[in-house]
C-alpha positions as CSV (number, residue, x, y, z in Angstrom):
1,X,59.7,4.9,-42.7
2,X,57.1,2.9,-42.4
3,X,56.9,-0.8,-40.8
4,X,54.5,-3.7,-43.0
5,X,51.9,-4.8,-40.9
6,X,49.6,-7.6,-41.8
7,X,46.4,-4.9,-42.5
8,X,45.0,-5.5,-45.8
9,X,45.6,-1.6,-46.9
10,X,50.2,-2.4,-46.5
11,X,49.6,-2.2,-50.9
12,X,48.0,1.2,-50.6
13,X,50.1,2.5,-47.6
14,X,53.4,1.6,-50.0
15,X,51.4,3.7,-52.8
16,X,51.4,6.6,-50.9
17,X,54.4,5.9,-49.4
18,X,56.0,5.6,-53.1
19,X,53.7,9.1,-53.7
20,X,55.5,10.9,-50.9
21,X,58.6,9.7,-52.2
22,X,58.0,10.9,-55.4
23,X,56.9,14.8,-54.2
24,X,60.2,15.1,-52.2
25,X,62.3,14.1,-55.2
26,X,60.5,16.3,-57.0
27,X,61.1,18.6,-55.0
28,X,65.4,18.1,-55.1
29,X,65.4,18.2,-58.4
30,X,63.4,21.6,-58.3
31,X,60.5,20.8,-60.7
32,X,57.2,22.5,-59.6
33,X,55.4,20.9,-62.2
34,X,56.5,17.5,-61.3
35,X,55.8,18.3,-57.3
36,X,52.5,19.3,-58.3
37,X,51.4,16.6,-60.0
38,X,51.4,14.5,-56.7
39,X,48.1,16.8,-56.1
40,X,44.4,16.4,-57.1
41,X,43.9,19.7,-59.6
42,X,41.6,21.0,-57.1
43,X,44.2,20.6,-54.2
44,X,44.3,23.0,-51.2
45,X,48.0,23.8,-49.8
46,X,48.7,25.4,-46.9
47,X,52.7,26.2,-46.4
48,X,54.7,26.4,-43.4
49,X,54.3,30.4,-42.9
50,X,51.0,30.0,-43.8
51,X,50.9,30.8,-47.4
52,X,47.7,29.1,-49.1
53,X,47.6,27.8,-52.7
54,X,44.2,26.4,-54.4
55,X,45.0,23.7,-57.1
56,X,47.5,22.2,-58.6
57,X,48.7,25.1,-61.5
58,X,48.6,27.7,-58.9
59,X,50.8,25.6,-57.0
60,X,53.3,24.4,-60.0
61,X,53.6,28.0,-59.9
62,X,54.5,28.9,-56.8
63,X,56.8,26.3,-56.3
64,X,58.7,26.7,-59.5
65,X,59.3,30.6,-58.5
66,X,60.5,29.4,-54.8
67,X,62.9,26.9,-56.5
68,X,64.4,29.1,-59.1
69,X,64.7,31.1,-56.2
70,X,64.8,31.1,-52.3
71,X,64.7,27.5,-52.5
72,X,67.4,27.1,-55.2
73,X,69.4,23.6,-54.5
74,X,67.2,22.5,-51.5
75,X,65.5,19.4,-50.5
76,X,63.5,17.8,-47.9
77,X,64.7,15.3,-45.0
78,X,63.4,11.9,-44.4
79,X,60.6,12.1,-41.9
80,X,61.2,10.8,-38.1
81,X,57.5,9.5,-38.8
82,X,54.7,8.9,-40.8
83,X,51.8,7.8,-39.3
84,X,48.4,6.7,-42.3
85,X,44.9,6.3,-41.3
86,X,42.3,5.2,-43.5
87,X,39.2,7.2,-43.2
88,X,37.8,5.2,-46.2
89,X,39.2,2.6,-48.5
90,X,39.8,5.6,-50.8
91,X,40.4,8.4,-48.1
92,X,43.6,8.4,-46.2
93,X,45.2,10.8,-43.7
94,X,48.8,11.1,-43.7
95,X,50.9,12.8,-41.0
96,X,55.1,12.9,-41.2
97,X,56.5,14.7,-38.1
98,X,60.4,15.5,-38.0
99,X,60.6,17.1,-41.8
100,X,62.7,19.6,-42.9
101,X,63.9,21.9,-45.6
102,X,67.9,21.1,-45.6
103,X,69.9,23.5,-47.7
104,X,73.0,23.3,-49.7
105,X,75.5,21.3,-47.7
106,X,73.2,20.1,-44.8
107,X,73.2,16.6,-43.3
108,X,70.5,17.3,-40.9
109,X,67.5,19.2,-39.0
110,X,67.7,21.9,-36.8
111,X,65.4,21.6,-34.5
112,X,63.6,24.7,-34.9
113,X,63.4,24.1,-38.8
114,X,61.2,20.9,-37.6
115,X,57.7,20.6,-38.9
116,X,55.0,18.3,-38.7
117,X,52.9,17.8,-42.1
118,X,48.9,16.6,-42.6
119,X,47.9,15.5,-46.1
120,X,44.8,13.7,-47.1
121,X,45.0,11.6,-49.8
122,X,42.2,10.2,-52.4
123,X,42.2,7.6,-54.8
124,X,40.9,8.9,-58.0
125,X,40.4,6.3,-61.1
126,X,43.0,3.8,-58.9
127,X,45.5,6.4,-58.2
128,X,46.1,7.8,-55.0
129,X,47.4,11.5,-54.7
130,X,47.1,14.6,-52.0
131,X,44.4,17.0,-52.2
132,X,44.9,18.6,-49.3
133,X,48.4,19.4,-47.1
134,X,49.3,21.9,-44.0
135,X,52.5,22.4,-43.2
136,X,53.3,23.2,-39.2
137,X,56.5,23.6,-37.6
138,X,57.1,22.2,-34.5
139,X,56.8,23.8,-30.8
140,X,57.6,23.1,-27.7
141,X,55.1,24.4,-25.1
142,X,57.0,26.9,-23.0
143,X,60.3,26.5,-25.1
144,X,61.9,28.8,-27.1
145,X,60.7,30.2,-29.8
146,X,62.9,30.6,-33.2
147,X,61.6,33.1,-36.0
């Protein structure tokens, strides 16, 4: 989670902390339109093996098929970290590191199911939301490699 600092922008790093909070329980309670909606319409998504989506009813889509299906009952772990930079006051880059998909009776990660996530984030009539997101799991140089 993150720590309060005294930087001016701790109100808009709680807003997209309260954003990201609301796209994982959107994504527990398996509503694609509802994970969506944490996107700009014109949102670019790139998932975890790769798989691109442009915009946010392609991606309602997709992600209502993968939880009515393959991704029935999951939902995602707490990141290890989230980093926010501020490119403007209404452009933000937000990295969480340590995320996984946990499954029906999972308490935690495995470590080869660990990815590290990039959105950027824009505020749009005073509301912040993700327009773009990549999705990277995580490797070790040299290490093993789990497929």
């Amino acid at each position: 989670m993150l720590t309060p600092n005294s930087d001016p922008r701790t109100a808009d790093e709680t807003e997209l902390s309260r954003l990201l909070a609301t796209q994982a329980a959107a994504w527990a309670a398996g509503d694609g339109a509802a994970f969506a909606a944490t996107f700009t319409p014109d949102a670019d998504f790139v998932s975890v093996v790769g798989e691109f989506i442009r915009g946010r009813a392609e991606l309602a889509a997709v992600m209502q098929e993968g939880f009515d299906g393959f991704m029935k009952g999951t939902r995602l772990s707490d990141p290890e970290t989230t980093t926010i930079r501020f490119l403007t006051p209404d452009v933000a880059v937000m990295v969480t590191s340590g995320v996984c998909v946990l499954r029906p009776g999972m308490d935690g990660c495995r470590p080869e199911d660990l990815s590290v996530q990039t959105r950027v984030a824009v505020r749009c009539a005073g509301e912040w939301l993700f327009t773009t997101f990549q999705n990277t799991r995580i490797r070790q140089l040299g290490g093993p490699r789990a497929d």
